[in-house]
C-alpha positions in Angstrom: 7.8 0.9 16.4 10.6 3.7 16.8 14.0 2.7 18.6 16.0 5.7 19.7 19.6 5.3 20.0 22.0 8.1 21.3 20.4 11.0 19.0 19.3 8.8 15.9 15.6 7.1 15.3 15.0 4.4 13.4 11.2 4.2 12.1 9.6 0.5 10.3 7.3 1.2 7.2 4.9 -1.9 6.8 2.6 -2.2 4.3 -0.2 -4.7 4.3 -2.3 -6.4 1.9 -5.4 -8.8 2.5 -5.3 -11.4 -0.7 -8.3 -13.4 -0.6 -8.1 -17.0 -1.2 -8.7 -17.3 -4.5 -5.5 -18.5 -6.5 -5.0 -16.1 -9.2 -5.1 -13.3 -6.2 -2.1 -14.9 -4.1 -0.2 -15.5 -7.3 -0.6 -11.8 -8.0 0.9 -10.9 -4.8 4.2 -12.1 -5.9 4.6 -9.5 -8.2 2.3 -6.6 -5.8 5.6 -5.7 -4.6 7.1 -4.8 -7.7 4.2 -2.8 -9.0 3.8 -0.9 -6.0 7.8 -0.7 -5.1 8.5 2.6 -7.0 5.7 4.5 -5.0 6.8 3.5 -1.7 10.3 4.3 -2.3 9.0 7.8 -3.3 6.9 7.6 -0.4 9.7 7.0 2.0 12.5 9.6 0.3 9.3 12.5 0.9 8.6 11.1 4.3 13.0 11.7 4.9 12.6 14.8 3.5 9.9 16.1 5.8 10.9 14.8 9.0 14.7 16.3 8.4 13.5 19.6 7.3 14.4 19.8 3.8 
């Protein structure tokens, strides 16, 4: 949800991820985050870029 203050918006990125029950699957999401950190953080730095015009 976006929250406007005086001129400045701030935006939440949330990325889900349905693990099923089995072990080995919700283990593995411990590490999901790292695997997949380095392409969200691109993902965010184009998303800054487009919305402020560069």
């Amino acid at each position: 949800m976006p929250v406007m203050e005086q001129g400045n918006m701030q935006v939440q990125w949330q990325a889900v991820t349905n693990l099923k029950w089995y072990p080995w699957e919700k283990f593995s999401g411990i590490f999901l985050e790292k695997m997949a950190g380095a392409g969200n953080e691109e993902a965010l730095k184009s998303l800054k870029s487009f919305v402020e015009g560069k």
